[in-house]
N, C-alpha and C positions, 0 to 999 in steps of 0.2 A: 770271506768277506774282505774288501778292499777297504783301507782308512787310509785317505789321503794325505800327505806332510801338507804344513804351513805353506808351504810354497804352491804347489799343488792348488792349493784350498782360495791362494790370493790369483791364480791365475784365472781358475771359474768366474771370480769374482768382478777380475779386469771385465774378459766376456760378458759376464752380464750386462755389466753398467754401458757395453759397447752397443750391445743387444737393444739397451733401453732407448736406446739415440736415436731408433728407425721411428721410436713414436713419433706423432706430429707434437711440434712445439709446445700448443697448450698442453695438453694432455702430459706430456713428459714434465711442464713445471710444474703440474697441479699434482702428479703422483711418483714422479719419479725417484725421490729423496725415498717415498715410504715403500715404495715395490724393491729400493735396493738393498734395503733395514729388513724386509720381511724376506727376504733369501740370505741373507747374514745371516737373522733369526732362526730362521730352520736350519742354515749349517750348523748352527751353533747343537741345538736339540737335536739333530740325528747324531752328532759325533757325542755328545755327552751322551743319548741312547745306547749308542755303539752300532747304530746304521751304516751301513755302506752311503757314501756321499754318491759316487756313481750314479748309480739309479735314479735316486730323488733329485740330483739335481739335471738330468735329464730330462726329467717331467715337467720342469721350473722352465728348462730351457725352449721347450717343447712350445708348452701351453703359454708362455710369453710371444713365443714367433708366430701363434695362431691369432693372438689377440693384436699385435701391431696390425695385422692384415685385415683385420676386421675394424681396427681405429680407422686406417690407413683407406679402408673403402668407403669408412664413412665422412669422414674429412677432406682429405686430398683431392688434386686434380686425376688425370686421368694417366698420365704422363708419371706422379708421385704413385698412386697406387701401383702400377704397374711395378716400378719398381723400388716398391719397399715389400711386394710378393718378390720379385726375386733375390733382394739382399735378405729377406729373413729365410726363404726358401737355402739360399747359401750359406745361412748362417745354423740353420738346422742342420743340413747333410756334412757341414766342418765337425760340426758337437761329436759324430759319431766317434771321427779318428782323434779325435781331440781328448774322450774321454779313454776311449781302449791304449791312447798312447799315456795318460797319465795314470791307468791302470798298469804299468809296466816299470818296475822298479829298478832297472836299468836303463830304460828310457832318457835318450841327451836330455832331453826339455827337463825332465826333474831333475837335472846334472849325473845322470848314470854314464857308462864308459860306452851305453848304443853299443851299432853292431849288431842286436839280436836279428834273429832273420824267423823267427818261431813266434815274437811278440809285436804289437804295433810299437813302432819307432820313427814318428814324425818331427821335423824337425819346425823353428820358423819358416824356413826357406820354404820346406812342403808346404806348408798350410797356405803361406801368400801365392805361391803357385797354384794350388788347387784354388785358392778363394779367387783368384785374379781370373784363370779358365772357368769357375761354377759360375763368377759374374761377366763375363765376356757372353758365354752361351746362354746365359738366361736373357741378358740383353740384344741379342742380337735374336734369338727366339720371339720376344718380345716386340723388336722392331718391325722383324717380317709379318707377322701376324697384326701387327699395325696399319704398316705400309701398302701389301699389298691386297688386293678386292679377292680376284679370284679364288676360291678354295685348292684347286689344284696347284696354282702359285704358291699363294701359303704353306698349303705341306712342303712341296716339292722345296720351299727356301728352308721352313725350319725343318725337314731333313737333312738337308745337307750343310746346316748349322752343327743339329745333333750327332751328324756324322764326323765332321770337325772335330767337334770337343771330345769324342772318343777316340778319333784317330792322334789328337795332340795329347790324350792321356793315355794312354800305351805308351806313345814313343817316350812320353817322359815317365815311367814308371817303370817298362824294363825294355826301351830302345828297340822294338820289333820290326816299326818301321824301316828305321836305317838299317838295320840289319838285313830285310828282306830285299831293297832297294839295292846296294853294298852288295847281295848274292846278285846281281841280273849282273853286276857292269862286268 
């Protein structure tokens, strides 16, 4: 069972409250104070239980970015819904390394000496790079699927969107591209 330090525990916290800001406007001033009090709340009761905060706040994290998208479908223009699906959508698929890297008690981000290569060890720089490529390609996925009529068009743009954002994440993860490139010359 993982119990998170203080630090740790104000970082999920940040997240959240960041999390809460894809609500539309009213919606965020009319519940926003009390959704951030009622995940306080429950950290509070899983560590005095002696739960693993992990988990539960995954579920927090989860079930909050399904409900922006359902605010967000109900309210917003078309343009705003599109893209408060792919900032929550990125704000899901972050939680994952977000959480297994605060799961790692040498991990830089909880001030550990990093290095491990056995455990996740994300750093900021990772995360705004991953968030910066998850919302480039959800948007530009997004825009083709907007922009253009034909079906054939549409895939053929948003794959070779999808093919982008994996071929810019390899190369930034363990350099294959240049590498493979660097072998022809």
């Amino acid at each position: 069972m993982v119990h998170l330090d203080p630090e740790a525990r104000d970082t999920l916290e940040r997240s959240y409250s960041l999390l809460l800001r894809l609500y539309p406007r009213p919606f965020r001033d009319q519940f926003g104070a009390s959704m951030l009090q009622t995940f306080r709340d429950a950290c509070d009761a899983d560590r005095r239980a002696g739960k693993a905060l992990v988990v539960s706040r995954a579920r927090f994290f989860l079930g909050t970015s399904l409900s922006i998208a359902k605010e967000q479908a109900m309210t917003g223009s078309q343009f705003t819904k599109t893209l408060s699906v792919v900032f929550s959508a990125t704000f899901v698929l972050l939680t994952i390394p977000l959480i297994m890297t605060l799961r790692n008690p040498d991990a830089q981000l909880r001030g550990g000496p990093g290095g491990t290569l056995d455990n996740w060890d994300w750093t900021i720089v990772d995360f705004v790079a991953m968030g910066a490529l998850l919302l480039a390609a959800g948007t530009g996925i997004a825009l083709t699927l907007g922009l253009l009529r034909r079906p054939g068009a549409r895939f053929g743009a948003a794959a070779l969107v999808g093919l982008g954002f994996i071929g810019l994440w390899a190369e930034m993860a363990t350099g294959v591209i240049s590498r493979f490139v660097g072998g022809l010359a």
